[in-house]
DRENLUMZA-425913 format. One record per atom (N, C-alpha, C, O): residue number from 0; atom name; x, y, z. Coordinates in Angstrom, 3 decimals, always signed. Example, Ala and Ser with C-alpha at 12.3 -4.5 7.8 and 13.67 -1.06 7.14 Angstrom:
BEGIN
[atom 0,N,[+13.190,-5.690,+7.800]];
[atom 0,CA,[+12.300,-4.500,+7.800]];
[atom 0,C,[+13.200,-3.300,+7.800]];
[atom 0,O,[+14.236,-3.319,+8.465]];
[atom 1,N,[+12.850,-2.250,+7.080]];
[atom 1,CA,[+13.670,-1.060,+7.140]];
[atom 1,C,[+12.900,+0.030,+7.870]];
[atom 1,O,[+13.409,+1.138,+8.039]];
***
This chain:
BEGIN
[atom 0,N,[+4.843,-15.607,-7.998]];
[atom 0,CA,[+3.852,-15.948,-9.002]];
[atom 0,C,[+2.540,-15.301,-8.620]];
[atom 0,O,[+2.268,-15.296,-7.420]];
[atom 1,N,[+1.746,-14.791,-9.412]];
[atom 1,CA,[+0.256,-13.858,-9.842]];
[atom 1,C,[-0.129,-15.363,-9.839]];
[atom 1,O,[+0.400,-16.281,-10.465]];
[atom 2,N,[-1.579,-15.402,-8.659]];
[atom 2,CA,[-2.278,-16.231,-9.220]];
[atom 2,C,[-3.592,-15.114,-9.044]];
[atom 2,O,[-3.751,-14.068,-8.415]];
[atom 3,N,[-4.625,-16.143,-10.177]];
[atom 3,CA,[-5.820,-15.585,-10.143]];
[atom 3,C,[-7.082,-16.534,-10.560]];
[atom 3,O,[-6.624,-17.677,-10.579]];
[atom 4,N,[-8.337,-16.565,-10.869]];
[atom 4,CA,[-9.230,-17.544,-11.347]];
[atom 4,C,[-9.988,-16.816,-12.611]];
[atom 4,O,[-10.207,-15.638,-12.890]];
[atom 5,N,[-10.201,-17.716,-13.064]];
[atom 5,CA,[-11.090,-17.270,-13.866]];
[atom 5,C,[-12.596,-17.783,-14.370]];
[atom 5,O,[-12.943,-18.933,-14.102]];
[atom 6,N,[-13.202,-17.167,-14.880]];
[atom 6,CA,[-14.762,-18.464,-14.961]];
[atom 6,C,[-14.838,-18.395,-16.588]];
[atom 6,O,[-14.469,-17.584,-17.438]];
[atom 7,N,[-15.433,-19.521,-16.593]];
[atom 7,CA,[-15.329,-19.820,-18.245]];
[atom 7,C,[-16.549,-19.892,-18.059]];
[atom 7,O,[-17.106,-19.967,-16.964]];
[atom 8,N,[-17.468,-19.860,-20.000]];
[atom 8,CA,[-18.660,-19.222,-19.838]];
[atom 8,C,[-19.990,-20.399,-19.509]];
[atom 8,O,[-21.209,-20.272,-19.397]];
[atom 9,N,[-19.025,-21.590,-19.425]];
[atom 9,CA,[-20.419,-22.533,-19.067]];
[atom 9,C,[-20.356,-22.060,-17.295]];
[atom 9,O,[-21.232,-22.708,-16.723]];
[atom 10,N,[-19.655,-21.217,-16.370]];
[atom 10,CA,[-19.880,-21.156,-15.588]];
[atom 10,C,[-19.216,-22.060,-14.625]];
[atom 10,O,[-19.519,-22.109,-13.433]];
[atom 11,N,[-18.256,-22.806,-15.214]];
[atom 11,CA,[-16.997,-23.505,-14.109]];
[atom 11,C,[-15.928,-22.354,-13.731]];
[atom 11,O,[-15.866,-21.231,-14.230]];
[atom 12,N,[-15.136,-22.885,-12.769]];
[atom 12,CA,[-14.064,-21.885,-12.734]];
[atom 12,C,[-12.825,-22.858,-12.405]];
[atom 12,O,[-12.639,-23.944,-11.855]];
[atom 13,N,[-12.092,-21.865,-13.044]];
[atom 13,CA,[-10.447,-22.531,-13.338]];
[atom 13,C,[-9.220,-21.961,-12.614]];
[atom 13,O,[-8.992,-20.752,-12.608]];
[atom 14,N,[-8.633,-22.637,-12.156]];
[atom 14,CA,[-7.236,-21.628,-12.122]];
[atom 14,C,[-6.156,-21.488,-12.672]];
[atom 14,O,[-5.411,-22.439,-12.909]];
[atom 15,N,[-5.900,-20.297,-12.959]];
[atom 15,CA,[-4.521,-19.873,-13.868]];
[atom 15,C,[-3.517,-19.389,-13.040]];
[atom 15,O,[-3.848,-19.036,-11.909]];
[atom 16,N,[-2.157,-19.288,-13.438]];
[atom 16,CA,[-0.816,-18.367,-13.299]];
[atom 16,C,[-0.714,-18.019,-13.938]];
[atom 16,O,[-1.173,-18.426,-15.005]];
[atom 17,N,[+0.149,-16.719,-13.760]];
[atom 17,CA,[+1.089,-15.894,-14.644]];
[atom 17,C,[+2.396,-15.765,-13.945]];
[atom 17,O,[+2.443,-15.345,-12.789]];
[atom 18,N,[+3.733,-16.202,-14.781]];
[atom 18,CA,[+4.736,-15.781,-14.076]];
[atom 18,C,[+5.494,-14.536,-14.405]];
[atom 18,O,[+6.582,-14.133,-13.993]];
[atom 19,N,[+4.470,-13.932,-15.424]];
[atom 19,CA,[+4.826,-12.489,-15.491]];
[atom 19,C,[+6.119,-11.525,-14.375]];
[atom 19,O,[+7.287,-11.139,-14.430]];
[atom 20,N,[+5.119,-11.516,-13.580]];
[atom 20,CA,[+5.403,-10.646,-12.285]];
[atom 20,C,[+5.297,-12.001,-10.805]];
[atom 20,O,[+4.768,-13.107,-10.693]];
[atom 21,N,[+6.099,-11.132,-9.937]];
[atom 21,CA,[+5.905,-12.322,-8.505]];
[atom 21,C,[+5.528,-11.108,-7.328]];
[atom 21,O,[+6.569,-10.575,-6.942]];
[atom 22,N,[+4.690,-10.725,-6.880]];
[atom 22,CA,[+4.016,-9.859,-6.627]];
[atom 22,C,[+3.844,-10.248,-4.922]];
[atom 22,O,[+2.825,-10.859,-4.602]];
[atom 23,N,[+4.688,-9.943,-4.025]];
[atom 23,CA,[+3.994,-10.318,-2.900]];
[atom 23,C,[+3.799,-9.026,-1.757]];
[atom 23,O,[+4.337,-7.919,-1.775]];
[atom 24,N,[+2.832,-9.594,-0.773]];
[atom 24,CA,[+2.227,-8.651,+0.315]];
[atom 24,C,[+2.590,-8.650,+1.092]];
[atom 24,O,[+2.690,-9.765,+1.603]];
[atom 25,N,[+3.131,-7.424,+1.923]];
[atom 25,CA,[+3.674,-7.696,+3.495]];
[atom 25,C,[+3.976,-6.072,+4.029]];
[atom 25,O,[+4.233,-5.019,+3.446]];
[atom 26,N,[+3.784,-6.511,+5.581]];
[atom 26,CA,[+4.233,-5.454,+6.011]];
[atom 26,C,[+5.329,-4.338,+5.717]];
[atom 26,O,[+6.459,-4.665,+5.357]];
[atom 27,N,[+4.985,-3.118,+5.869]];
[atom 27,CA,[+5.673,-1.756,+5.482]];
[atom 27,C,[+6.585,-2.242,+6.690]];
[atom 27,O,[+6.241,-2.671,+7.791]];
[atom 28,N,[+8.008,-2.020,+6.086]];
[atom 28,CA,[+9.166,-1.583,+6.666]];
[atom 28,C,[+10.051,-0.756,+6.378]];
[atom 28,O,[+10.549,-1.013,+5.282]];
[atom 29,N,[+10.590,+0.369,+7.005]];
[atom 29,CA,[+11.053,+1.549,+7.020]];
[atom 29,C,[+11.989,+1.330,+5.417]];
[atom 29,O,[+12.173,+2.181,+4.547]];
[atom 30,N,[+12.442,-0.074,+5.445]];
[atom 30,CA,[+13.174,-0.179,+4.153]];
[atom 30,C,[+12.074,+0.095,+2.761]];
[atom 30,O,[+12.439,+0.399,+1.625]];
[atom 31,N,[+11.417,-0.002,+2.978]];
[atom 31,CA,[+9.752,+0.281,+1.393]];
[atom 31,C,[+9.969,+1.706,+1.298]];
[atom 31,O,[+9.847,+2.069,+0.128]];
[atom 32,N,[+10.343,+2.989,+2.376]];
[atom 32,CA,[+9.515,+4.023,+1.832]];
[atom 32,C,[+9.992,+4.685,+0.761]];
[atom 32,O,[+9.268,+5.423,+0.093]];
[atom 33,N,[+11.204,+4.492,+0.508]];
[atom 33,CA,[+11.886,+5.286,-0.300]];
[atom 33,C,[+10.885,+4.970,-1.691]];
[atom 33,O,[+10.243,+5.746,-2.399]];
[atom 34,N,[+11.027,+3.755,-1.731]];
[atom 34,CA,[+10.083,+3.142,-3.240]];
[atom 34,C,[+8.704,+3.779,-3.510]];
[atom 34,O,[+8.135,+4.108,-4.551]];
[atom 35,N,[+8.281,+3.852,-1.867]];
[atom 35,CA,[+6.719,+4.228,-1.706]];
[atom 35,C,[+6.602,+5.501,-2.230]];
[atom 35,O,[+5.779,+5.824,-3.086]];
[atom 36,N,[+7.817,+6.573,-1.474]];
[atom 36,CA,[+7.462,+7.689,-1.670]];
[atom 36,C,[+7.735,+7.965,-3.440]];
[atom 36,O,[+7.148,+8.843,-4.072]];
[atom 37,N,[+8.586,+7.160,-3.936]];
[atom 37,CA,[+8.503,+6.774,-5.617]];
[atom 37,C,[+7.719,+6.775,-6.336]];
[atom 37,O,[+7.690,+7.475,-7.348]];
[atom 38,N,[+6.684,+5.790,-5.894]];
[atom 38,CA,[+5.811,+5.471,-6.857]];
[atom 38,C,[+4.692,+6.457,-6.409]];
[atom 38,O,[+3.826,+6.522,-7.282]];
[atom 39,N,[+4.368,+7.426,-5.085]];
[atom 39,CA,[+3.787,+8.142,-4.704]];
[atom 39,C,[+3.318,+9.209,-5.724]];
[atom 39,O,[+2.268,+9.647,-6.194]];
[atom 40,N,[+5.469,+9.507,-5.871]];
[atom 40,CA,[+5.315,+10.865,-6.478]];
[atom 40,C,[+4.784,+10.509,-8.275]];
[atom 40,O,[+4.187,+11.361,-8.932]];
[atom 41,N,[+5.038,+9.530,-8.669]];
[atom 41,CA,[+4.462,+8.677,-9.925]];
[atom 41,C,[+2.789,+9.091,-10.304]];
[atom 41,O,[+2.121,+9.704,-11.137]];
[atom 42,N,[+2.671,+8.340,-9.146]];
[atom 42,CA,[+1.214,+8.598,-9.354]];
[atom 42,C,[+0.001,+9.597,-9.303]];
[atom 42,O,[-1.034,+9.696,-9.962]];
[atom 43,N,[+0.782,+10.599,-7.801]];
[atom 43,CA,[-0.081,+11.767,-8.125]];
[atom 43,C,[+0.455,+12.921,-8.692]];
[atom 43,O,[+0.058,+14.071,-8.501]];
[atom 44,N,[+1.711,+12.424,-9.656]];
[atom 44,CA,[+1.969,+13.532,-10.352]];
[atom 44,C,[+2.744,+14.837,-9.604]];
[atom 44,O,[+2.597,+15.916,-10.178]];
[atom 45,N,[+3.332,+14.829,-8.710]];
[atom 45,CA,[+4.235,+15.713,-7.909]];
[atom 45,C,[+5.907,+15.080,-7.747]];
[atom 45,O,[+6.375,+13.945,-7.661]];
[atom 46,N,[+6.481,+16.449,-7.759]];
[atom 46,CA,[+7.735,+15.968,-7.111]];
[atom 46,C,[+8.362,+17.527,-6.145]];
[atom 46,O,[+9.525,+17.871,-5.933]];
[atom 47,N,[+7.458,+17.988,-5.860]];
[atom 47,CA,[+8.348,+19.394,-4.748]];
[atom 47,C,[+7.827,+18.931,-3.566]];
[atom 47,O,[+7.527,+19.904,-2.875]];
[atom 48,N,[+7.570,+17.854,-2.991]];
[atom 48,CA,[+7.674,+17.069,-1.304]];
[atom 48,C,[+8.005,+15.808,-1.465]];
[atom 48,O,[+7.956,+15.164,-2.513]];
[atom 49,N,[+8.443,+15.353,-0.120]];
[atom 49,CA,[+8.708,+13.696,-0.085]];
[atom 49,C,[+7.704,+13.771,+1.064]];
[atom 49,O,[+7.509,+14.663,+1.890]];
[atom 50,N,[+7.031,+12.399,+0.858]];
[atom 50,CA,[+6.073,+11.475,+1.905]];
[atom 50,C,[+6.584,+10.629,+2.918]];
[atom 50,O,[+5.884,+10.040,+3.742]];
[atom 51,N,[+8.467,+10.554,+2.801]];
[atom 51,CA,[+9.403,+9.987,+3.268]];
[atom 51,C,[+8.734,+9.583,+4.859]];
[atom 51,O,[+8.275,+8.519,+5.274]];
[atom 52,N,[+8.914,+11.026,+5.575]];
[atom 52,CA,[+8.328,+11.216,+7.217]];
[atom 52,C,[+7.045,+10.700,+7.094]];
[atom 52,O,[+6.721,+9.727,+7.774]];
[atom 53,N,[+6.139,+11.311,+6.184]];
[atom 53,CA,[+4.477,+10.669,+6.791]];
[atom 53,C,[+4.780,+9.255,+6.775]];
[atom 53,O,[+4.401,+8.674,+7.792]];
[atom 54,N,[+5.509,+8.346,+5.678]];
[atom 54,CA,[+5.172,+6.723,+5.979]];
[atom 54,C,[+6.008,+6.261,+6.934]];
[atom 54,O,[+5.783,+5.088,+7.230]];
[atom 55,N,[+6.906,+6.784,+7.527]];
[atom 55,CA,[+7.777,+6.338,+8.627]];
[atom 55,C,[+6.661,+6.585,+9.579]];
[atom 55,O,[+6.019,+5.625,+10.006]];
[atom 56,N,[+6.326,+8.057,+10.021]];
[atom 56,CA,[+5.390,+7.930,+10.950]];
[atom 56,C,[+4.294,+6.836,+11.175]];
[atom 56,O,[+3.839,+6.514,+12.273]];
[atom 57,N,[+3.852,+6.184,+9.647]];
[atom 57,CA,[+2.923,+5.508,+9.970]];
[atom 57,C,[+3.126,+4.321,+10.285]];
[atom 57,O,[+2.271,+3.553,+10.727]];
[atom 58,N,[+4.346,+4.057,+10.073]];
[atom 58,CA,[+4.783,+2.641,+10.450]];
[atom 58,C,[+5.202,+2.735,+12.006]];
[atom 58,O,[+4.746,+1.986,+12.870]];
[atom 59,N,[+5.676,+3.256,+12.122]];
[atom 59,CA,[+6.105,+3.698,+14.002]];
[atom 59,C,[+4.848,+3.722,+14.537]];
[atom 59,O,[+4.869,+3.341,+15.708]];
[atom 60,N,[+3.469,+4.099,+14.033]];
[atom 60,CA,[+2.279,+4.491,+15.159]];
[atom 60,C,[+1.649,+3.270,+15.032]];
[atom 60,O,[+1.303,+2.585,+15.994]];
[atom 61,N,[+1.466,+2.932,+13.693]];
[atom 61,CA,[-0.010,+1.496,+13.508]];
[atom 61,C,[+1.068,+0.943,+12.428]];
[atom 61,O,[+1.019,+1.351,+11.268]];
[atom 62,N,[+2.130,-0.082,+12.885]];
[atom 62,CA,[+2.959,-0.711,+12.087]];
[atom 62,C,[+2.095,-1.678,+11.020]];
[atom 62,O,[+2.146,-1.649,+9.791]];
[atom 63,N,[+1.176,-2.660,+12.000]];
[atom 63,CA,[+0.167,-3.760,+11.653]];
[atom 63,C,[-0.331,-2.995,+10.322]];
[atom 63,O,[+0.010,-3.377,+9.203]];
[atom 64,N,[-0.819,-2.343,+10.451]];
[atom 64,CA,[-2.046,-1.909,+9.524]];
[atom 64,C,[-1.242,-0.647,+8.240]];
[atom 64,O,[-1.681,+0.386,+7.734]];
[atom 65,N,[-0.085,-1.291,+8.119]];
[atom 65,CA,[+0.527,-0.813,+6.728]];
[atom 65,C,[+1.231,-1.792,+6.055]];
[atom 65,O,[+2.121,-2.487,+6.545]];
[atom 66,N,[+0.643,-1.851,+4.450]];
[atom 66,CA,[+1.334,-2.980,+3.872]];
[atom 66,C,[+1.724,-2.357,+2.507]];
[atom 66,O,[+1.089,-1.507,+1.883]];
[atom 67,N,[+3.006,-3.004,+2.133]];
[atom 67,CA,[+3.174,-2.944,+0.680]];
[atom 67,C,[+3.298,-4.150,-0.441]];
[atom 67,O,[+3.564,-5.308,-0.120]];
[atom 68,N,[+3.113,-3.805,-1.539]];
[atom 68,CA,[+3.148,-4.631,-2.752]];
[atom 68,C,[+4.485,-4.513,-3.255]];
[atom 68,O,[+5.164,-3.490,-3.353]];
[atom 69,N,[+4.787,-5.742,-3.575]];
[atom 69,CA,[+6.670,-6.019,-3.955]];
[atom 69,C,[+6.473,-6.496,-5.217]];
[atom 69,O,[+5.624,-7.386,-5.269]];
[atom 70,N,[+7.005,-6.180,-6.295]];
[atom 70,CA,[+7.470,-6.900,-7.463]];
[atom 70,C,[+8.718,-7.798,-7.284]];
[atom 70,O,[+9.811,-7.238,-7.365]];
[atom 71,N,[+8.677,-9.111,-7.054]];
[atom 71,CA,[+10.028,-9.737,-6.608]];
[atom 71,C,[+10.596,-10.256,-7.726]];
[atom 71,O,[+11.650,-10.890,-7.679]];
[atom 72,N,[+9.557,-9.894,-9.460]];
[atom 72,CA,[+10.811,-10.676,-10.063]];
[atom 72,C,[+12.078,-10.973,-10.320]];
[atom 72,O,[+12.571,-12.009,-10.766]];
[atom 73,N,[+12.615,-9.850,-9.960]];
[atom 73,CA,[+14.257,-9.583,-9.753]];
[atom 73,C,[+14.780,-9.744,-7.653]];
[atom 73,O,[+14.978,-8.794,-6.896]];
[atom 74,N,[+14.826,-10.700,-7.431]];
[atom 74,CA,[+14.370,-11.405,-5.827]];
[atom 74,C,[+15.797,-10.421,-5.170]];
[atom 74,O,[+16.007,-10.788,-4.014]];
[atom 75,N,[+16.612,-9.500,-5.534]];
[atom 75,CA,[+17.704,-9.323,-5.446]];
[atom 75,C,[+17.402,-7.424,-5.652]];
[atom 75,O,[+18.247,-6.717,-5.102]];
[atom 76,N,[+16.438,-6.817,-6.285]];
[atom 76,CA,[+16.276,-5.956,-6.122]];
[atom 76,C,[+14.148,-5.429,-6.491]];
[atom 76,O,[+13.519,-4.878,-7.395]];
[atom 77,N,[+13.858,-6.018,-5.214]];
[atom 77,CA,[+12.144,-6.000,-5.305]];
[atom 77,C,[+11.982,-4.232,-5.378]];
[atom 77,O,[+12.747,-3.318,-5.070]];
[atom 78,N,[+10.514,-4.277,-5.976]];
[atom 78,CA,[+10.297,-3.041,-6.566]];
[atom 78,C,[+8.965,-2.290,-5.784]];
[atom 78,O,[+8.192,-3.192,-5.462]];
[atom 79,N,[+8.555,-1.268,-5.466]];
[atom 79,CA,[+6.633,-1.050,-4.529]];
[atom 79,C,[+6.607,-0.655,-5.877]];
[atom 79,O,[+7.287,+0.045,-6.627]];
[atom 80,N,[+5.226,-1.588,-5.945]];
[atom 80,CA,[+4.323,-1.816,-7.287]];
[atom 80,C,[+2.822,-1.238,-6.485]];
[atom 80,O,[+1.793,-1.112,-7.149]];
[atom 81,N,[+2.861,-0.933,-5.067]];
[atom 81,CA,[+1.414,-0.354,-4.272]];
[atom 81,C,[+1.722,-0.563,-3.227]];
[atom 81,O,[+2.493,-1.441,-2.842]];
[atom 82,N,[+0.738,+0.803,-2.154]];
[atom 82,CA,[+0.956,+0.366,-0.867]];
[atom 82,C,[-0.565,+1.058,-0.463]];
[atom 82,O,[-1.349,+1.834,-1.009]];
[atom 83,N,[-0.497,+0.285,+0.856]];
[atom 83,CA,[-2.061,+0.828,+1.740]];
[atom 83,C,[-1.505,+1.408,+2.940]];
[atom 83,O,[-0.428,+1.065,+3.428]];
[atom 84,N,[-2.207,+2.222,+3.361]];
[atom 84,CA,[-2.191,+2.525,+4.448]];
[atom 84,C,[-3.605,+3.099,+5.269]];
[atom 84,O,[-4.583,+3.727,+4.864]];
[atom 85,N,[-3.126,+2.441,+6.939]];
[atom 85,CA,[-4.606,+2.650,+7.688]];
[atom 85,C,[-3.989,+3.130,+8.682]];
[atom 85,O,[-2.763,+3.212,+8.758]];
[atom 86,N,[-4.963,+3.567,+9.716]];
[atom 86,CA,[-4.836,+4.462,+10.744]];
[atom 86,C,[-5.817,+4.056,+11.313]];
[atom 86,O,[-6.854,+3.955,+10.658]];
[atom 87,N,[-5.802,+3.685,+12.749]];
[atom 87,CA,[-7.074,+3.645,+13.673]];
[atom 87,C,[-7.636,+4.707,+14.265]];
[atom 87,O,[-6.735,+5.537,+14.387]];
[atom 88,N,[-8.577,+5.104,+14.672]];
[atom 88,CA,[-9.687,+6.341,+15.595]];
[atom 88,C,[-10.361,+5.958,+16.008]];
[atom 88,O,[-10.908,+4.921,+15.632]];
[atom 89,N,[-10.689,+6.695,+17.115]];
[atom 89,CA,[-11.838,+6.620,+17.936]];
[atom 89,C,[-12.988,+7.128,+16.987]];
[atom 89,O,[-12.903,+8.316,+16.676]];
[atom 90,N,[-14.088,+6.388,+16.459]];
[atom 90,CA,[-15.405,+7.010,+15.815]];
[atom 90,C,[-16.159,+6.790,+16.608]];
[atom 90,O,[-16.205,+5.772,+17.299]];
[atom 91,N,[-16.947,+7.803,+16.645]];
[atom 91,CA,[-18.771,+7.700,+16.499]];
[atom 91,C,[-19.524,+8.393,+16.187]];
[atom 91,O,[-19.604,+9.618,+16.276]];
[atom 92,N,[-20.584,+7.147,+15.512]];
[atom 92,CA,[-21.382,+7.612,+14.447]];
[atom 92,C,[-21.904,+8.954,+14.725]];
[atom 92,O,[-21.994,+9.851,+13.887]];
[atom 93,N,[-22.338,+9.051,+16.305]];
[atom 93,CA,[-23.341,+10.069,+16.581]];
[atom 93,C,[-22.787,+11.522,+17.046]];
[atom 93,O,[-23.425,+12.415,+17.604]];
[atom 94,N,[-21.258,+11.507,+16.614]];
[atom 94,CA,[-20.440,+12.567,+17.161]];
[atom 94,C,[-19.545,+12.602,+15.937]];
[atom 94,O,[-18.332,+12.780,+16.046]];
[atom 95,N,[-20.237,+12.408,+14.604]];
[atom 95,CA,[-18.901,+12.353,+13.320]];
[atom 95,C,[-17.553,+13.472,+13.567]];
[atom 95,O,[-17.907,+14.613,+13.864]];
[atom 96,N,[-16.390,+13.280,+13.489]];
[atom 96,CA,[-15.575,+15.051,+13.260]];
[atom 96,C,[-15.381,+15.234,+11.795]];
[atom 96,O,[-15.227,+14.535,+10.793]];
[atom 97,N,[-15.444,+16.272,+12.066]];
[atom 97,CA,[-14.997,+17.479,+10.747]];
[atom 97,C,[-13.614,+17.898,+10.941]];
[atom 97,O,[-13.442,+19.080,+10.641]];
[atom 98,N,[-12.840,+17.440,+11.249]];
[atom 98,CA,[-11.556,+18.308,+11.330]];
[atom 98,C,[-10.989,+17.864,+10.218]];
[atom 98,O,[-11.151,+16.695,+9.868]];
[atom 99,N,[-10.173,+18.821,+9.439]];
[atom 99,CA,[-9.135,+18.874,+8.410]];
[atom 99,C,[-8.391,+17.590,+8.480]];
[atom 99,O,[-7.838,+17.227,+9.518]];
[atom 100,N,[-8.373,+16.729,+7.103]];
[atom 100,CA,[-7.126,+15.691,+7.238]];
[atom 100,C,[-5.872,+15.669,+8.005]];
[atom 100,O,[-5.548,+14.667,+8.641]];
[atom 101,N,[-5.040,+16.904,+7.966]];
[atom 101,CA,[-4.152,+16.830,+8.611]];
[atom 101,C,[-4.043,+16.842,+9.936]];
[atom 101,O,[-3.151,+16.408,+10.665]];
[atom 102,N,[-5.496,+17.627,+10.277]];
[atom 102,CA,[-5.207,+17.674,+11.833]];
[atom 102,C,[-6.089,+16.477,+12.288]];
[atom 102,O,[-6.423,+16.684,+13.454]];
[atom 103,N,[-6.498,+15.532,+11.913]];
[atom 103,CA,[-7.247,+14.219,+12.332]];
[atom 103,C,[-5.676,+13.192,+12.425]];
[atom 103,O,[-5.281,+12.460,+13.333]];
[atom 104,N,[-5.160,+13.470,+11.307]];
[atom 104,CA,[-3.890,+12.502,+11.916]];
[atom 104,C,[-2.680,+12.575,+11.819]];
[atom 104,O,[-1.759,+11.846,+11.450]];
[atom 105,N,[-2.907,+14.282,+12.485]];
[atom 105,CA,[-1.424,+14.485,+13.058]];
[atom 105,C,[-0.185,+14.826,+12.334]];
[atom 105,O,[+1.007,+14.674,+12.601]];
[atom 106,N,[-0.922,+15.413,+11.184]];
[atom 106,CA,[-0.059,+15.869,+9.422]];
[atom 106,C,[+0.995,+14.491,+9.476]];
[atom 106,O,[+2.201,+14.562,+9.708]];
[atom 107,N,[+0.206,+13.198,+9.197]];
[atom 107,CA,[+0.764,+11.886,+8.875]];
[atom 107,C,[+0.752,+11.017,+9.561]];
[atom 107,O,[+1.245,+9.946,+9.209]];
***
């Protein structure tokens, strides 16, 4: 279940559901990427690469800090409806790098 709030205009707020969709969050597991790299190619409009390797890689390096979005209304075959992904570095402010995306993390 989608929950969400809403404010009504005297300025209370309420809460609603929708059982539309059942939408839940959780860690990337090697089982998501296929979907990921799915909805990947969906969204930015490509299909001559798979992202297959980069999200495996990213789950093998910084597992924690990758999550995906599940459509569970069908609890028997969930769907990636979105995913995030992060990467940790060493920054500082006073030493920013310039290096090319790929070579900051390792082409994935």
């Amino acid at each position: 279940m989608v929950a969400y709030t809403t404010e009504q205009h005297d300025g209370r707020q309420t809460a609603a559901t929708s059982t539309a969709r059942q939408i839940v969050i959780r860690n990337t597991t090697p089982e998501h990427v296929q979907g990921m790299d799915k909805l990947s190619q969906l969204v930015y409009n490509y299909d001559h690469f798979s992202r297959v390797d980069e999200f495996l890689s990213q789950i093998r390096i910084f597992p924690e800090g990758q999550f995906v979005a599940l459509d569970m209304t069908i609890p028997d075959a969930p769907q990636v409806v979105g995913y995030t992904a992060s990467m940790r570095i060493n920054f500082d402010p006073a030493r920013p790098r310039f290096k090319p995306w790929a070579d900051e993390t390792g082409y994935g």
